[in-house]
DOVEXRO-77706 format. One record per atom (N, C-alpha, C): residue in three letters; x, y, z. Coordinates in nm, 2 decimals. Each point is the difference from the previous one (the first is absolute). Layout:
% residues N
(ALA,(X,Y,Z))
...
//
This chain:
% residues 47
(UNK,(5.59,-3.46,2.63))
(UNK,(0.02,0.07,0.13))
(UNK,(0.08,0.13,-0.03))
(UNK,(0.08,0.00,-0.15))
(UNK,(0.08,0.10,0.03))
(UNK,(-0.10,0.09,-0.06))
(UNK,(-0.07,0.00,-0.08))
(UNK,(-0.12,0.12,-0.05))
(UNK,(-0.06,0.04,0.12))
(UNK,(-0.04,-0.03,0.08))
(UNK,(-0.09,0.01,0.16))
(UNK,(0.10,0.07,0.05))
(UNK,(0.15,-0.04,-0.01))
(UNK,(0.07,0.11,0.10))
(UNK,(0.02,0.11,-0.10))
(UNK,(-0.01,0.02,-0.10))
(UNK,(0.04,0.13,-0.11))
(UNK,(-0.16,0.09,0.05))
(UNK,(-0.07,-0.07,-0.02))
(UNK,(-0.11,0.13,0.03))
(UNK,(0.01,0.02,0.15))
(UNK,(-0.05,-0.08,0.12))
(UNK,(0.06,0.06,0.09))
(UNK,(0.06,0.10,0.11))
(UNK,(0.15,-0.02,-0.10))
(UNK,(0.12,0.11,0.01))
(UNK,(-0.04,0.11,-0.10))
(UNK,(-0.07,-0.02,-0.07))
(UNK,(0.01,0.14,-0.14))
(UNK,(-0.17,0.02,0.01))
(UNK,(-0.12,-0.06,0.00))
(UNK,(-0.08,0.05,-0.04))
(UNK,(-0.10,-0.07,0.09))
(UNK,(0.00,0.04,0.09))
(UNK,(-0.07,-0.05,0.14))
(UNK,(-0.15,0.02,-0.01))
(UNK,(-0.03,0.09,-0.08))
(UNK,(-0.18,0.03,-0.01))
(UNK,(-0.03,-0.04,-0.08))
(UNK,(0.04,-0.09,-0.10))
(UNK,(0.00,-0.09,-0.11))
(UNK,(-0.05,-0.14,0.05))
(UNK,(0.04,-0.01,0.16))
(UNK,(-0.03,-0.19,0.08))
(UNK,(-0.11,-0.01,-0.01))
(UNK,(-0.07,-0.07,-0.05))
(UNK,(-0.13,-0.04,0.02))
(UNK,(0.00,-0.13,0.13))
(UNK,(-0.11,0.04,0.09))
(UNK,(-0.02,-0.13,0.17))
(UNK,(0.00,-0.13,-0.05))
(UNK,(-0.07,-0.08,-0.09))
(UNK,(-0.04,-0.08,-0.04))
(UNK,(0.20,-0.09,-0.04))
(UNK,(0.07,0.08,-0.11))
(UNK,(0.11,0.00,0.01))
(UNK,(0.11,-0.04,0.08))
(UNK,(-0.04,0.08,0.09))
(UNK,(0.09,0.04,0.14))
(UNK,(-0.01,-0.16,0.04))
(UNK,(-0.20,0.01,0.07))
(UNK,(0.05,-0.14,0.08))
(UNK,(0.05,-0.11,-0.09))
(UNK,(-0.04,0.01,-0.13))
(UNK,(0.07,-0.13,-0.01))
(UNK,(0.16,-0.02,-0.01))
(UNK,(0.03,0.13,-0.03))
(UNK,(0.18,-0.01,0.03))
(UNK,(0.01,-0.05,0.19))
(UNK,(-0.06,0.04,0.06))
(UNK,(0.03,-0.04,0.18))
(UNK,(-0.05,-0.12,0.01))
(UNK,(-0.10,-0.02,-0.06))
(UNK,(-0.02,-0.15,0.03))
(UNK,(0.03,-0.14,-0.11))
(UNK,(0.07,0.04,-0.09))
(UNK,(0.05,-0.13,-0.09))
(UNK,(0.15,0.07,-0.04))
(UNK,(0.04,0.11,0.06))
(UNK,(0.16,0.02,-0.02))
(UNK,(0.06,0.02,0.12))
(UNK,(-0.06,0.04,0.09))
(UNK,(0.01,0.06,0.14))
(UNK,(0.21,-0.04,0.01))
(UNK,(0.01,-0.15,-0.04))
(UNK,(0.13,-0.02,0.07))
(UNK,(0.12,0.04,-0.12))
(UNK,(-0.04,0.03,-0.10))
(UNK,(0.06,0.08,-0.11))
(UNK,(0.06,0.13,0.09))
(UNK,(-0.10,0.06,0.00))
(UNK,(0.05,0.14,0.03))
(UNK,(0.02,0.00,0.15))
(UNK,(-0.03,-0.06,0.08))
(UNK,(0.14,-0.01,0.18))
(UNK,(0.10,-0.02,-0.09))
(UNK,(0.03,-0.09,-0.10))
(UNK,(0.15,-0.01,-0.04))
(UNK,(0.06,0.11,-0.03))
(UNK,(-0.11,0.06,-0.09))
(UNK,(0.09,0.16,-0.03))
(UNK,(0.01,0.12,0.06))
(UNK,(-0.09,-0.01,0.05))
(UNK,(0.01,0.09,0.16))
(UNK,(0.13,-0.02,0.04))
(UNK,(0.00,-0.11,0.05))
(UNK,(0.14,-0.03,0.06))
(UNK,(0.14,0.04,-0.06))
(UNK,(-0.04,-0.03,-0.17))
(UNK,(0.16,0.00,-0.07))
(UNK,(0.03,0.16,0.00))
(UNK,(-0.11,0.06,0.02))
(UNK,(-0.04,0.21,0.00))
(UNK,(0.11,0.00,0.09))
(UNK,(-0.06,-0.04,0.15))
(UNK,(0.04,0.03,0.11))
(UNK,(0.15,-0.03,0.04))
(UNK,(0.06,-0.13,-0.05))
(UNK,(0.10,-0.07,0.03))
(UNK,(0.08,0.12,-0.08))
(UNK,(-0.02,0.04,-0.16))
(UNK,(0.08,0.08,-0.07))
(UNK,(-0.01,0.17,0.05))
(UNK,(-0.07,0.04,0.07))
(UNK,(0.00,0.13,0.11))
(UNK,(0.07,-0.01,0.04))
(UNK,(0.02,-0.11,0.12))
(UNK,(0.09,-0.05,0.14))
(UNK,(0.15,0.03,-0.10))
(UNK,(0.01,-0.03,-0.12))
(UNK,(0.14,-0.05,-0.05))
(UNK,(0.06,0.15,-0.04))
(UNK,(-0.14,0.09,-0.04))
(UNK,(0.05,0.10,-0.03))
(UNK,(0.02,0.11,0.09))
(UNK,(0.00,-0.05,0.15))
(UNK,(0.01,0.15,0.10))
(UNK,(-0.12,0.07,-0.02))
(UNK,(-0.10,-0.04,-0.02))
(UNK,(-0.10,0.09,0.06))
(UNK,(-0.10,-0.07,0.06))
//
């Protein structure tokens, strides 16, 4: 999961669809978690 989120964030035309879905559909609840820990650590930082 953390390679999927390194390209992503850094190398977005690099995602191949095939990829994608299967990170949304056999990780999908991986990454709401880190969504979340993103979001939760924003809120912490005032922005």
């Amino acid at each position: 999961m953390a390679a999927f989120r390194n390209i992503a964030v850094h190398d977005y035309q690099s995602l191949l669809h095939p990829i994608l879905a299967n990170v949304i559909t056999e990780h999908l609840d991986e990454f709401l978690q880190f969504t979340q820990c993103v979001l939760m650590s924003e809120r912490g930082n005032g922005t």
